[in-house]
KOLKEDREN-42132 format. One record per atom (N, C-alpha, C): x, y, z; residue in one letter. Coordinates in steps of 0.05 Angstrom, whole numbers, plus 5000, padded with zeros to 4 digits. Layout:
BEGIN
XYZA/...
***
This chain:
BEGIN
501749765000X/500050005000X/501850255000X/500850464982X/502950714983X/502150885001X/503951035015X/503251225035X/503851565025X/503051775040X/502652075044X/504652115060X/506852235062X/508152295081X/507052625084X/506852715113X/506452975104X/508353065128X/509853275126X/511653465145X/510853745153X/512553835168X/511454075182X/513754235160X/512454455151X/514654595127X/516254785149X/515254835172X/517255065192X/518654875199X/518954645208X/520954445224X/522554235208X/521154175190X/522553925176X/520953625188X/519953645208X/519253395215X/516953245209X/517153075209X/514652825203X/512452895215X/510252985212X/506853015215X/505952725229X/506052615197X/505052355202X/504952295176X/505251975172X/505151805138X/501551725145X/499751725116X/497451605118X/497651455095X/496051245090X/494751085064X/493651255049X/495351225020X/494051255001X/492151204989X/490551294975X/489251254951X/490851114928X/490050894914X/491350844890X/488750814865X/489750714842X/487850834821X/485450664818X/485350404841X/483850254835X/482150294859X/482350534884X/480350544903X/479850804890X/480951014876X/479451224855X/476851114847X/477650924829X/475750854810X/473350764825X/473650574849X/471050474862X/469450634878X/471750824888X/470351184906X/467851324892X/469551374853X/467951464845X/464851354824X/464851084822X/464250914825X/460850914847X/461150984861X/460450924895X/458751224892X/460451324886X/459651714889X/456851684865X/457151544842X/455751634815X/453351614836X/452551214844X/450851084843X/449551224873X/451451374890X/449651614910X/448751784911X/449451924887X/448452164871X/445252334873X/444452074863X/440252114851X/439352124876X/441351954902X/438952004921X/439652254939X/441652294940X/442452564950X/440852814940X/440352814908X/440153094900X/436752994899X/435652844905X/432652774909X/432452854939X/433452984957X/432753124977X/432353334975X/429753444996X/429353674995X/431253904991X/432254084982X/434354324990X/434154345022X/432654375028X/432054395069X/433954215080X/434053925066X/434753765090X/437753785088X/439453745050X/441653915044X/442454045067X/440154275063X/442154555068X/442454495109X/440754305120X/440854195153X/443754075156X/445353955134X/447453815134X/449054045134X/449154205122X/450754425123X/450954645152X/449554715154X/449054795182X/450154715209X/450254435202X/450954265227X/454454285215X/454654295190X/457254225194X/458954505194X/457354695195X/458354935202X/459055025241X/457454825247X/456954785278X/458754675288X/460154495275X/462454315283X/465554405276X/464954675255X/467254765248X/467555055280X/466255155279X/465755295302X/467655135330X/465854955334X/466254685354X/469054655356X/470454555331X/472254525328X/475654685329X/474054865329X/476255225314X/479155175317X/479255105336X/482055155356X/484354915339X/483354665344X/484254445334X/484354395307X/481854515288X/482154485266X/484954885254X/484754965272X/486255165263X/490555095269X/489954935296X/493254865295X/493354615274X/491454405262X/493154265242X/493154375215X/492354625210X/491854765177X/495254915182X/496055015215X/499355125218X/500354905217X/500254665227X/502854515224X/503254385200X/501254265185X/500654175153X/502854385134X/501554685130X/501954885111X/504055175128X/504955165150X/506255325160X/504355555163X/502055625162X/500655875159X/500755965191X/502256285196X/501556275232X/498856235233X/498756175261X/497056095282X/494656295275X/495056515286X/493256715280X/490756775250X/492356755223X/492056665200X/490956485199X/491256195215X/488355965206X/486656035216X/486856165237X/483956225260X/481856485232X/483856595234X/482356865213X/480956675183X/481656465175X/480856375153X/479256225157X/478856075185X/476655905191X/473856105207X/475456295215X/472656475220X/471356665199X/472756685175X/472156735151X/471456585138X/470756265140X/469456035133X/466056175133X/466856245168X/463756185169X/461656375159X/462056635150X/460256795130X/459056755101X/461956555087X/461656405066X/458956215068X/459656075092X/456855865091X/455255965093X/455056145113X/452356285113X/450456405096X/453856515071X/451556685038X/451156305026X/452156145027X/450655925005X/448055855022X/448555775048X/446055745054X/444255875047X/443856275057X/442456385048X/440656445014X/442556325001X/442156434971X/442556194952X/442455974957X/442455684943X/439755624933X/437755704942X/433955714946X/434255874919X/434756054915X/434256394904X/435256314875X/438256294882X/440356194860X/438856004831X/437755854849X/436555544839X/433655474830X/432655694844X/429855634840X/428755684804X/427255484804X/425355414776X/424155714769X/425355774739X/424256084729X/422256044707X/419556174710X/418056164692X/419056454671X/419856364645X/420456604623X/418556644606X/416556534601X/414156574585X/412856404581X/409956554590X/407556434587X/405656594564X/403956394554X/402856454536X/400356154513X/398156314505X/397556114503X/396755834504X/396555774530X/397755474545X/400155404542X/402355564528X/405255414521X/405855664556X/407655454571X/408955514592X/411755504585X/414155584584X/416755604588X/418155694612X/420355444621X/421655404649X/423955404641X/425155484659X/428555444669X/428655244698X/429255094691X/431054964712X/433754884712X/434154924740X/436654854750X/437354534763X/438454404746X/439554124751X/442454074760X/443053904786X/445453894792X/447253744767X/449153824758X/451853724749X/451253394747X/451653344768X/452253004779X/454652954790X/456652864786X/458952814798X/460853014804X/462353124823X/464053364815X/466353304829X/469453364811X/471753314819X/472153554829X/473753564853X/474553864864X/476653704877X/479053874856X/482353824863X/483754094863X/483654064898X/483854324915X/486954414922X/486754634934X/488854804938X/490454814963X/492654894972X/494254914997X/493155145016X/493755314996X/495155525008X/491855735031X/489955585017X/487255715038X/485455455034X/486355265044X/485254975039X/481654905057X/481155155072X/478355225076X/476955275059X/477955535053X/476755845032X/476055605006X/478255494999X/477755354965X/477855224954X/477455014984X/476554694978X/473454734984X/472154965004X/469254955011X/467855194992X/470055344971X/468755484956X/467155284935X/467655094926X/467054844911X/465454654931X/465654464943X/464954334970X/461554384972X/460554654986X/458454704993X/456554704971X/457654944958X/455454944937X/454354744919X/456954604924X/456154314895X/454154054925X/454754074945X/452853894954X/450354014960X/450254304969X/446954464978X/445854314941X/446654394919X/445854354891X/444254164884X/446453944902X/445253624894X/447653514880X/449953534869X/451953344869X/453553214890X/454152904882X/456752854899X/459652924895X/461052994911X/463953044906X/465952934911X/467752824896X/470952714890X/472952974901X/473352904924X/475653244937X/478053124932X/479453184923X/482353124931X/483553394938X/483953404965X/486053614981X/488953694966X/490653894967X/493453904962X/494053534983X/496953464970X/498253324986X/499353505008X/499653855010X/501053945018X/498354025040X/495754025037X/493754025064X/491353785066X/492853585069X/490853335069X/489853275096X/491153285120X/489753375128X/487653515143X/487353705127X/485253975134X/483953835115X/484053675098X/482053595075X/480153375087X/481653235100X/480553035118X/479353135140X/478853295153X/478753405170X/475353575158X/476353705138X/473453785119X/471253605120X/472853255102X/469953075095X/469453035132X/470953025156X/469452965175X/467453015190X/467753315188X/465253415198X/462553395184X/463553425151X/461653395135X/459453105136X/461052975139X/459652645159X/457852615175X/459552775189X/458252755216X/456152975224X/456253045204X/452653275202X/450753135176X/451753005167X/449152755156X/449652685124X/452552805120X/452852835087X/453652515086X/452752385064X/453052105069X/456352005048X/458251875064X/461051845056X/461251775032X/458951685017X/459051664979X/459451914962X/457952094985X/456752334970X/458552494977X/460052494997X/462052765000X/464452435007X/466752494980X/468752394982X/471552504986X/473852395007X/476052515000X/479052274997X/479752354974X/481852244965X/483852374979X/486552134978X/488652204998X/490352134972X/492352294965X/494752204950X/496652534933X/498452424919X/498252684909X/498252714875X/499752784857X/499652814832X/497752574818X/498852354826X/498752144808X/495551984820X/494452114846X/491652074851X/490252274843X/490652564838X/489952674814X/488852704789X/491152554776X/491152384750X/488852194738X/488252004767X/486251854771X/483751924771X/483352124780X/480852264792X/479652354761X/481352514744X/480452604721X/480152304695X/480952144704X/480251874694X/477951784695X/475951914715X/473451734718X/471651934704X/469151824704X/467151934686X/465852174719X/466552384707X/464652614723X/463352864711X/462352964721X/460653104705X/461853404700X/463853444726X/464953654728X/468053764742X/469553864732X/472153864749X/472754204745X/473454234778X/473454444794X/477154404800X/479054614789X/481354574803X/482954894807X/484354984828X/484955094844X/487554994840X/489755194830X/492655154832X/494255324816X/496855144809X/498055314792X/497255294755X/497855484734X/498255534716X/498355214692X/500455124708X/502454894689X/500754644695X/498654584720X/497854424726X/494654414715X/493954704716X/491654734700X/491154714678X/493354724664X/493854614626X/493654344624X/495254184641X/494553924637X/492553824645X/489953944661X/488153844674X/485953954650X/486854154635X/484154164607X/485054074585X/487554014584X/488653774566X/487053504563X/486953454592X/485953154606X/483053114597X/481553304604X/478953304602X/477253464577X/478953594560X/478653764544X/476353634517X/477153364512X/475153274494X/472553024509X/472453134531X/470552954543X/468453244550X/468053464545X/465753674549X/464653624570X/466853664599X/465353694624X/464853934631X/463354064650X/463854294662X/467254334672X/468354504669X/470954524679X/471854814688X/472654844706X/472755074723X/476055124734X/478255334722X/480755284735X/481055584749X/481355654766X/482855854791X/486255754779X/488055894775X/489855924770X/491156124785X/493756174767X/494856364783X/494856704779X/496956894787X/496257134788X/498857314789X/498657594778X/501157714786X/500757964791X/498358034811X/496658224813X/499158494820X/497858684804X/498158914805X/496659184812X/498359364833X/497359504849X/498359834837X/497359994829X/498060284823X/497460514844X/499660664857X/498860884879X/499561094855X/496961344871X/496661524850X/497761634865X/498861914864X/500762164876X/498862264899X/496462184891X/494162454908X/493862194935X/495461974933X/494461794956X/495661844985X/495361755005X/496061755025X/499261585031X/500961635020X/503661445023X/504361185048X/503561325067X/503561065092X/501760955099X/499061145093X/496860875083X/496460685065X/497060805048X/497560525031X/499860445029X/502160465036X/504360325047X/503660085065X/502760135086X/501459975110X/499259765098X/497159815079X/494959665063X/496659475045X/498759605033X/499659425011X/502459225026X/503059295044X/504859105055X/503358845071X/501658845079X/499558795089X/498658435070X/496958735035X/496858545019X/498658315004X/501858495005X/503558294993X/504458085014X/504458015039X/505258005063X/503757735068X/501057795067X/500157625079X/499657365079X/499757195090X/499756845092X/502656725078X/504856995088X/507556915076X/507956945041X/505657085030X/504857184998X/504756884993X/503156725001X/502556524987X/499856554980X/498256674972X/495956794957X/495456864934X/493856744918X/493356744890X/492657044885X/492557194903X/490557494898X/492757624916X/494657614930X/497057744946X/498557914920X/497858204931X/499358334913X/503258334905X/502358284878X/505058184875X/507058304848X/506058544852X/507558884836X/506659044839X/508059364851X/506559534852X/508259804833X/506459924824X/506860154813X/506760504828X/508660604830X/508360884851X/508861024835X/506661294834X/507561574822X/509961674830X/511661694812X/513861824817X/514262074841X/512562244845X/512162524863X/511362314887X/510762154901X/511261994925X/511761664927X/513961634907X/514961434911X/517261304930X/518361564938X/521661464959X/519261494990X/516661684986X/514961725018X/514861465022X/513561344998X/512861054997X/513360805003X/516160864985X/518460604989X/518960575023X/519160845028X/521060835065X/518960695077X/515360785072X/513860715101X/513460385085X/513160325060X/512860055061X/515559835069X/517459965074X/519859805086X/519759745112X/519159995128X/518859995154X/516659795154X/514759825158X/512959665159X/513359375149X/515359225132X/515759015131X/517858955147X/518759115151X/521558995171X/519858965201X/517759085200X/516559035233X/515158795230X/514958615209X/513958435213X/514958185225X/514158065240X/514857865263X/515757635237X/517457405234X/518757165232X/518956965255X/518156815250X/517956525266X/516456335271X/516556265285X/514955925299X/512156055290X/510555855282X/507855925261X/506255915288X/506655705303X/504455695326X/505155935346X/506756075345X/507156395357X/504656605353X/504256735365X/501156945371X/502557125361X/504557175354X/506657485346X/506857445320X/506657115306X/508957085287X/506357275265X/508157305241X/506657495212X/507457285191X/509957325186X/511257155164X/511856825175X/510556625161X/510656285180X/512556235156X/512856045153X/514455805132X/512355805104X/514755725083X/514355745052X/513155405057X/510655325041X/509255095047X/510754865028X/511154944999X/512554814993X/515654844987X/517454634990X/520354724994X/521254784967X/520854734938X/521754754917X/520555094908X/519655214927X/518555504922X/520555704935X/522555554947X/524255644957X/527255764936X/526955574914X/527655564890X/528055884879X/524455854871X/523756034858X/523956334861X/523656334885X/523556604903X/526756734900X/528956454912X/531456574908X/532956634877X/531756534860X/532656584835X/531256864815X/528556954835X/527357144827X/528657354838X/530157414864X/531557624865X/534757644856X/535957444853X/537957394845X/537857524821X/535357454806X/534657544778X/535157834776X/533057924800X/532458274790X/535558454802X/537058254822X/538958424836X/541958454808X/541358214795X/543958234769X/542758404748X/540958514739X/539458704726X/539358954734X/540459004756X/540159294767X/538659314793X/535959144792X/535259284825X/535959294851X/535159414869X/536359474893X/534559334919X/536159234931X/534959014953X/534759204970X/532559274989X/531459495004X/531659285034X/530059065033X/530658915060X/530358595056X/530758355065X/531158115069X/532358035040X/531257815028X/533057745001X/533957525007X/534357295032X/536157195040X/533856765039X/534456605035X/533756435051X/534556285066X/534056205087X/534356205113X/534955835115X/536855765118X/538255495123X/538255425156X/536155445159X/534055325180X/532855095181X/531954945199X/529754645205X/528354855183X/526654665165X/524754785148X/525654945126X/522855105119X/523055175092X/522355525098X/524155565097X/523755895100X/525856155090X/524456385077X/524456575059X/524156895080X/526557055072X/526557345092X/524157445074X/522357605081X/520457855068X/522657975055X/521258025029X/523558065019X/521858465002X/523758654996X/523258904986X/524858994971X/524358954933X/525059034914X/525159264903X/525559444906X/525559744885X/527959754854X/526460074837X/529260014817X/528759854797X/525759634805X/525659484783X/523559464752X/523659354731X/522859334707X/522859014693X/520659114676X/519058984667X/521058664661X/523058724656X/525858574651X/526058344670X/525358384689X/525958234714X/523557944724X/524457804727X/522157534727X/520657584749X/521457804771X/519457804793X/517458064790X/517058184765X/515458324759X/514358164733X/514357974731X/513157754708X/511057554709X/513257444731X/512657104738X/511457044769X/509356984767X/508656914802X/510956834815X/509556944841X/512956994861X/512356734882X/509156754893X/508156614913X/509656594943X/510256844944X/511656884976X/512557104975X/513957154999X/514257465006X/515957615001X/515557654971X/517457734954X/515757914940X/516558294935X/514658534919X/517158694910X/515858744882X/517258884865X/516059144867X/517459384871X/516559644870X/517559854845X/516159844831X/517460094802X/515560314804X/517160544799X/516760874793X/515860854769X/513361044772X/511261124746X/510361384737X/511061404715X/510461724710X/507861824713X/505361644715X/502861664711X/500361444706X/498361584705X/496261364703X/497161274663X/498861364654X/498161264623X/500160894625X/502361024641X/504860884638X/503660604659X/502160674688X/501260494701X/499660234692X/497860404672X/496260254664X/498259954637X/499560034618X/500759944610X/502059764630X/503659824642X/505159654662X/503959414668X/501159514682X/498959304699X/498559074676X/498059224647X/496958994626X/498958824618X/501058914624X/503858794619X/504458494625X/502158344622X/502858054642X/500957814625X/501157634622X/499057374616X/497357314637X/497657484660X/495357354680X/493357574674X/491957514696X/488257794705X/486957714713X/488357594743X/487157544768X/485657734781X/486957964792X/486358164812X/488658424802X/486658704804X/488558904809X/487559124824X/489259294829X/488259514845X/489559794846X/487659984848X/488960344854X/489160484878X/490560524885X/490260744909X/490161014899X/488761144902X/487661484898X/485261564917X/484961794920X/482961954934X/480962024920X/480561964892X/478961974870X/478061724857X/476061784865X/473561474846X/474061414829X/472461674809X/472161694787X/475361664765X/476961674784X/479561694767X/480661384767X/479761224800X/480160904803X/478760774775X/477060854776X/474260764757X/474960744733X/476360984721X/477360974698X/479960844691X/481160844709X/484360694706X/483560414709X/480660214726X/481159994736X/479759844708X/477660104700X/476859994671X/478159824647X/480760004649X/481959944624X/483759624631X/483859544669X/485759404658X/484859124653X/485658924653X/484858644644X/484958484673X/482558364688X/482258304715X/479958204727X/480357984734X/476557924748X/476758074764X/478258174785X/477258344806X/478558604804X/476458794814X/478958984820X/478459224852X/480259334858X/479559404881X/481159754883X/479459934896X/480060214902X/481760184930X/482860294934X/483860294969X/484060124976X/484259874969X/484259614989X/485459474969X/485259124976X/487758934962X/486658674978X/487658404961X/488158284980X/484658144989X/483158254978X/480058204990X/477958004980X/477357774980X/474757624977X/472657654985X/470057674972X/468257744983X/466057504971X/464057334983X/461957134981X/459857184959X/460057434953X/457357524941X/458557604924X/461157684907X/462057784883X/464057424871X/462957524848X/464457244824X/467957254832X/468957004836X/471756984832X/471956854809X/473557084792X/474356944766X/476757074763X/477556944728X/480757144728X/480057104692X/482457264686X/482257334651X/484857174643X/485757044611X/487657024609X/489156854633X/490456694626X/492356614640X/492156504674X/490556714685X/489456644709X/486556494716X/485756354680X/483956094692X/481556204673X/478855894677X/475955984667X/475055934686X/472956054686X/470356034704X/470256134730X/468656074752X/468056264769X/467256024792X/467356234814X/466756064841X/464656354859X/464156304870X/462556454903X/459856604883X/459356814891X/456756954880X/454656774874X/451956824871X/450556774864X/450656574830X/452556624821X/453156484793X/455556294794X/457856324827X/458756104827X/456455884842X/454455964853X/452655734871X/451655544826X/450655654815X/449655614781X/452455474770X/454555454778X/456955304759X/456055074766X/454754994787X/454454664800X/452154604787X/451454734776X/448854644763X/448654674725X/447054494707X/445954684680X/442754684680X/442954914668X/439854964664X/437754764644X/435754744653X/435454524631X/432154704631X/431554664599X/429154774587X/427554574589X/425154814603X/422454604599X/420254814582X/418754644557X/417354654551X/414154594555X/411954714575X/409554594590X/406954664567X/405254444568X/402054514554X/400854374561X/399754574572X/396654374590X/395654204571X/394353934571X/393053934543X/390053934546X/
***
């Protein structure tokens, strides 16, 4: 039998080894999942949405315990899982609230005796091959909505948060979701692999770029629903008229946080030239005050890089921009420590030239370049194959509005960074993926509409 080893990325040490999944308990899981399907989504929405509830009860219940094994799994401080599991619980709250609404049967014309309906039918099977780095947020951005719907689901967790994945299907259990219907696979790449092997109706994946090509490769002539979250190289523009240590403080914040392992962690910023050095100083300070260390620490800011080969990346990205000209402002260094860990790192000086104004950085690593203006900013921002997330700092709306227009971005944000919200679409353009999750139209990805034609006779 093959095993999971999983480690603590701040220590080096052994977690614990579990049993794998191999391709022949895939196949019978999903298998198991089809033939539980009809009776699951033949329940009321009420009794659904009672399973949910309860297992929102148990996450509550749980907080503390389910928040120290999401730090020792993924290095995220202590503080950081607590904030993402109590940010769980508003999420559930909009599907519960708005799954009824979302879903309900639309009459579009009547006439005649001819009646015309919309309905909403669950998917049927749904693969959701989930993420590390917020293994709450976007394994249950997929998760809920596809069971309130009426599908069963095939989860496979990162190998890097299995588990918090396990830990997910448990509660889910044990509030009445039946173990056919909410499944979780244990393995990593090559149980993956498997998963997109079986006949499903739909696959939901959350990751990187390179992994998402092969996963619409995989499934590309089988016309499932397919949904990829990818990656990002979000870009942030401060206008002259902004507040320099406010958004210094906001944007260190955004690039900073969960160690920049965030698909939406700002990860280039652009400063008007007329307060760019105000800029540079208060966003240094402010990173250098950020705490390093032990993840289970109440102080710590910056925890451990989750995976160790990102450790790679990060050091070859400044290595990159520092032989090109830029200027290392603070950290730069990694740290030959138990574990896997990266200084915050603060780039200025730099251009387009440079791979860490290019290429996802995924850690705490920000490139800062001087801009003559909103013409040059904007260029800059479009400057990329991703259009994840971007954002402006100015004291003017109407001027955000027009700069955020032009650029290429599922999200975009005035004064702030860094932000998910339940009730707005997560999507991205280009490079950073299809389709959508949360809103009212990610609850509709779990579902197709199916036409009905009515006549009395």
């Amino acid at each position: 039998m093959s095993t999971l080893s999983i480690h603590n990325p701040a220590t080096g040490e052994l977690v614990i080894s579990l049993p794998a999944d191999d391709a022949e308990a895939v196949a019978a899981k999903a298998a198991a999942a089809r033939a539980a399907q009809p009776a699951w989504a033949a329940l009321p929405l009420k009794q659904r949405a009672a399973c949910i509830r309860k297992f929102r009860e148990g996450v509550l219940r749980d907080l503390e315990q389910l928040a120290s094994t999401m730090t020792r799994e993924t290095g995220k401080p202590i503080k950081m899982s607590r904030n993402e599991l109590n940010g769980l619980l508003p999420r559930i709250d909009f599907f519960l609230a708005e799954t009824e609404a979302a879903t309900a049967a639309e009459t579009v014309h009547e006439e005649g005796g001819m009646r015309e309906q919309i309905e909403h039918a669950p998917l049927g099977v749904v693969a959701n091959i989930s993420a590390w780095n917020y293994p709450w947020f976007v394994g249950c951005n997929v998760i809920l909505p596809a069971l309130l719907t009426g599908n069963a689901v095939l989860y496979k967790p990162s190998e890097f948060s299995t588990l918090t994945g396990l830990e997910i299907a448990r509660l889910l259990h044990e509030a009445g979701v039946p173990r056919d219907v909410m499944v979780c696979l244990v393995g990593g790449g090559e149980v993956g692999a498997a998963l997109l092997e079986q006949k499903v109706d739909g696959v939901f994946f959350t990751g990187s770029h390179a992994t998402g090509q092969r996963i619409a490769q995989a499934v590309g002539q089988r016309f499932v629903r397919l949904q990829l979250e990818l990656g990002g190289k979000d870009p942030t523009y401060v206008c002259e008229d902004a507040d320099p240590q406010a958004a210094a403080e906001s944007l260190a914040d955004g690039a900073m946080y969960n160690t920049g392992q965030s698909c939406c962690s700002v990860e280039r910023i652009y400063v008007h030239e007329k307060i760019h050095d105000a800029f540079v100083e208060a966003f240094v300070k402010t990173v250098q005050g950020m705490k390093r260390g032990d993840p289970m620490n109440e102080e710590t800011y910056i925890g451990a890089i989750t995976r160790a080969p990102q450790l790679d990346v990060l050091e070859s990205q400044v290595e990159d921009a520092i032989a090109k000209g830029a200027v290392l402002r603070t950290g730069g260094e990694r740290r030959i420590d138990e574990g896997n860990w990266f200084d915050a790192t603060v780039l200025t000086n730099v251009d387009h030239t440079m791979e860490v104004m290019r290429e996802e950085s995924f850690g705490p690593v920000i490139g800062i370049q001087k801009v003559g203006g909103d013409e040059e900013a904007v260029k800059l921002m479009n400057d990329t194959r991703y259009g994840l997330t971007a954002g402006v700092y100015t004291r003017d709306e109407q001027r955000a509005k027009r700069i955020l227009s032009q650029v290429r971005a599922g999200s975009v944000y005035w004064n702030c960074c860094d932000r998910v919200s339940p009730r707005l679409p997560w999507s991205g353009v280009g490079d950073s993926g299809v389709g959508l999750t949360l809103s009212k139209y990610g609850i509709q990805a779990f579902t197709r509409p199916k036409a009905w034609h009515l006549r009395a006779a």
